[in-house]
N, C-alpha and C positions, 0 to 999 in steps of 0.2 A: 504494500500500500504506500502509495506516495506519503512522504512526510511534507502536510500543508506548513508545519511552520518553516522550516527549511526554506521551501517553496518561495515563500515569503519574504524571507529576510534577501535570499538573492532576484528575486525579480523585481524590475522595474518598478518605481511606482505606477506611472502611466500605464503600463503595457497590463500589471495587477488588474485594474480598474478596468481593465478592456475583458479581461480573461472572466475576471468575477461578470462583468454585465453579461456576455454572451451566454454563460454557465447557468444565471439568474438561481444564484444561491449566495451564499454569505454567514460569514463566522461571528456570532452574537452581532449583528447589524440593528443597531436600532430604528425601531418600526416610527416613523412621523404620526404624531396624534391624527393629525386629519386621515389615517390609513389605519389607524388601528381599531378594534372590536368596543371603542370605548364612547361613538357618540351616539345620543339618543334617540331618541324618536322613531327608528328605523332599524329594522331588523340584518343582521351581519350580512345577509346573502344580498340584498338593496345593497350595501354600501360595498362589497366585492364586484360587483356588479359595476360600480360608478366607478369604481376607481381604475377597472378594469384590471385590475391583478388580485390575489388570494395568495399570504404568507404564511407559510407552513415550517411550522417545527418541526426539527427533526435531530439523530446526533451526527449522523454521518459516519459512524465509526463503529456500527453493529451488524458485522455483516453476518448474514445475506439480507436483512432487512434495509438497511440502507448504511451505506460504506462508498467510497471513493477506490475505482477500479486504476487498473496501472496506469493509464494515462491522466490519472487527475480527476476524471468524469465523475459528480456525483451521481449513484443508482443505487439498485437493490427492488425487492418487492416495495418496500414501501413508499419508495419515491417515484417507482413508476407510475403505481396506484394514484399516488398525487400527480402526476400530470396530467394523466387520464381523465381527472378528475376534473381539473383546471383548463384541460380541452372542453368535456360536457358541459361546463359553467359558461365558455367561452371568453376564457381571460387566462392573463398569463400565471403561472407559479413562480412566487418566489420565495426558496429554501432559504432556512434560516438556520444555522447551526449552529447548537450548542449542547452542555453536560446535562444528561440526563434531569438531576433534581431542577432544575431554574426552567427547563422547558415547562412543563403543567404550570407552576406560577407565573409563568407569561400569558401561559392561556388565562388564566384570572385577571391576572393583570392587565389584557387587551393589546398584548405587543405581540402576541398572532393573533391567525384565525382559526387555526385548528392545527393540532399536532398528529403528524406519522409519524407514529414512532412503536408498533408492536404493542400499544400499550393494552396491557391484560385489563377487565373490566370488570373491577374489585369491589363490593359493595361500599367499600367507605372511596373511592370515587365515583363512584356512582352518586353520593350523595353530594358530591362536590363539582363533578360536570354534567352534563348535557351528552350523554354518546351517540355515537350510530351505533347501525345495527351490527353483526360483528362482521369484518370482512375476511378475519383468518380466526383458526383455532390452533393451540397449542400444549404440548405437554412439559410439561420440567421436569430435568432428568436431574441425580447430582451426580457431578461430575469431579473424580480424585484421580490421584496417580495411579500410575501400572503396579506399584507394591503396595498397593495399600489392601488390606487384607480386611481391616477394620470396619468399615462404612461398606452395607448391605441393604438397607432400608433408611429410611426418612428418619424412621426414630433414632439409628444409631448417629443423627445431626448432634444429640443433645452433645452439649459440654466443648465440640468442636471447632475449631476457626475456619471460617470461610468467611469469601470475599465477593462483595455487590455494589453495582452505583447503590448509593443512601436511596432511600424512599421507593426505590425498583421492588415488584410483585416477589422478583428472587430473594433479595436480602429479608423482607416479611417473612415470606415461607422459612428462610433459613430460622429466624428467628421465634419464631414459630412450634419449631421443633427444637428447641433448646440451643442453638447454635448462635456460637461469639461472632459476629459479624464485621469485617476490616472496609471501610469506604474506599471505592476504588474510581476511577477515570473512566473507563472503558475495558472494553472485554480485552485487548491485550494485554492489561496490566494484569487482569484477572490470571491468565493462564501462565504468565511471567513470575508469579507469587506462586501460582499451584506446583510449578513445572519446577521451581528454585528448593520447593519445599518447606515454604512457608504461611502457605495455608494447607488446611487438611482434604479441603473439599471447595469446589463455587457448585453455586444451583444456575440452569440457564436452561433454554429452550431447546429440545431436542435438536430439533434442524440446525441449531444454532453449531452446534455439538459438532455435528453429522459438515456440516461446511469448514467449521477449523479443522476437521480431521481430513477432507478432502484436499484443502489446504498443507495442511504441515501431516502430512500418513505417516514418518517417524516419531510423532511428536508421543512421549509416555504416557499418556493419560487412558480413561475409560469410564464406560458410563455405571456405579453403583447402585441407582437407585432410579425410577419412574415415579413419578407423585398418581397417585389413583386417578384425580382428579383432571376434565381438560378445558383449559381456562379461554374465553370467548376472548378476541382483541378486537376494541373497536375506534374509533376516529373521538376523540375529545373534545367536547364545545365549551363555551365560557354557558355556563347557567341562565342567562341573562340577553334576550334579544336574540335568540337564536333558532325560534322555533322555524322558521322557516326555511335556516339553513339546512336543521336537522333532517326536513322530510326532503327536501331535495336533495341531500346526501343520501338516503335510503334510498332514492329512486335511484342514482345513479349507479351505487353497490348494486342493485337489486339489477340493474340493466347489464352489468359489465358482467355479474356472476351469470346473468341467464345469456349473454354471447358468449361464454367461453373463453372472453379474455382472462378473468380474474385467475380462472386453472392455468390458462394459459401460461401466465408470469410467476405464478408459483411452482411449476413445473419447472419454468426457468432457473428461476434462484433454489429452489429448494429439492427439487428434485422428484420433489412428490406432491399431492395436492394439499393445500389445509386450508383451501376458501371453502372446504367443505366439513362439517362435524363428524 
């Protein structure tokens, strides 16, 4: 994966600002009041609509959901989904990247308009956003090193260190089951911690799993444990003005899974389908 900072410090600034517009994404960019989910009167799809663009959270760095391939290009299922998406609206996308915890409180805060980003749809967000309907489904597997002999199930989590972004469906689960919990960056750092032997276990999403191993097939790890349970992901709205976005988001999910696109791109990244239960 390209390293953006890198990227950055030797490119132009000019040439930057050409690269970033054509790409129509951007690293914690902040969103202009008159563009954000925060004025009144008028429901979020009206005002995406006028402005003629829709800004989407996202991290950029969980692949196969969305990650920056060797040339630079941001993709993955999720941010195809968003453009897809920003096609049927008929306005442009523009990505907005940033760390996992600060995305959802920009959705509140109205510095997007809706985050892709895999988010599972947890009862205690549920009470806090607005979702679609779900467009993927997924399982959590935990995932330890190739000696570990220890970790068999969910419960043997209790007492153990593993490592999650803060506020992620994963770190709850881990904690959940008794497990000491380490804040982490991104899923590389994750598996740089596992792989060093400094955590005992991370929790993540099967496919998730299934693509770093496709990726690095030397790498020592293996999956321990399946969680019973499989958790719905759906698209996250700010609570507030958004009813209207919400059903025209369900029509469009509901359009793209009944063409065949949605399998389509999850085929693609994933290998398998889980825009189906």
């Amino acid at each position: 994966m390209l390293n953006r900072r890198t990227f950055q410090l030797v490119l132009p600034v000019a040439l930057l600002s050409v690269v970033l517009g054509i790409s129509g994404c951007s690293k914690e960019e902040p969103v202009d009041a008159q563009t954000s989910a925060t004025q009144s009167g008028q429901d979020l799809l009206d005002q995406i609509r006028t402005k003629g663009k829709i800004v989407i959270a996202t991290e950029g760095t969980w692949s196969p959901w969305t990650f920056h391939d060797q040339s630079g290009k941001l993709t993955g299922y999720d941010i195809e989904v968003g453009r897809l998406i920003a096609q049927r609206l008929g306005v442009e996308p523009q990505f907005v990247e940033g760390k996992w915890d600060g995305l959802l409180a920009g959705i509140s805060a109205g510095r997007y308009d809706i985050m892709i980003n895999g988010v599972d749809m947890t009862p205690e967000r549920e009470k806090a956003y607005r979702f679609t309907e779900p467009y993927a489904y997924n399982r959590t597997v935990v995932i330890v090193s190739d000696q570990n002999t220890e970790i068999k199930s969910m419960q043997d989590l209790k007492g153990k260190q593993t490592a999650n972004t803060i506020s992620s469906t994963y770190a709850e689960i881990a904690e959940k089951y008794g497990a000491r919990v380490d804040g982490v960056d991104d899923l590389n750092q994750t598996f740089e911690l596992l792989l060093s032997g400094r955590i005992d276990a991370t929790l993540n999403a099967e496919v998730v799993y299934y693509d770093y191993k496709k990726v690095h097939p030397q790498a020592a790890v293996k999956i321990a444990a399946i969680a019973d349970e499989t958790t719905s992901v759906g698209i996250p709205l700010k609570k507030e003005g958004t009813e209207k976005l919400q059903a025209e988001l369900n029509k469009i999910l509901n359009d793209l899974r009944a063409s065949g696109e949605l399998s389509k791109l999850s085929t693609q990244f994933f290998g398998t389908d889980i825009s189906k239960k």
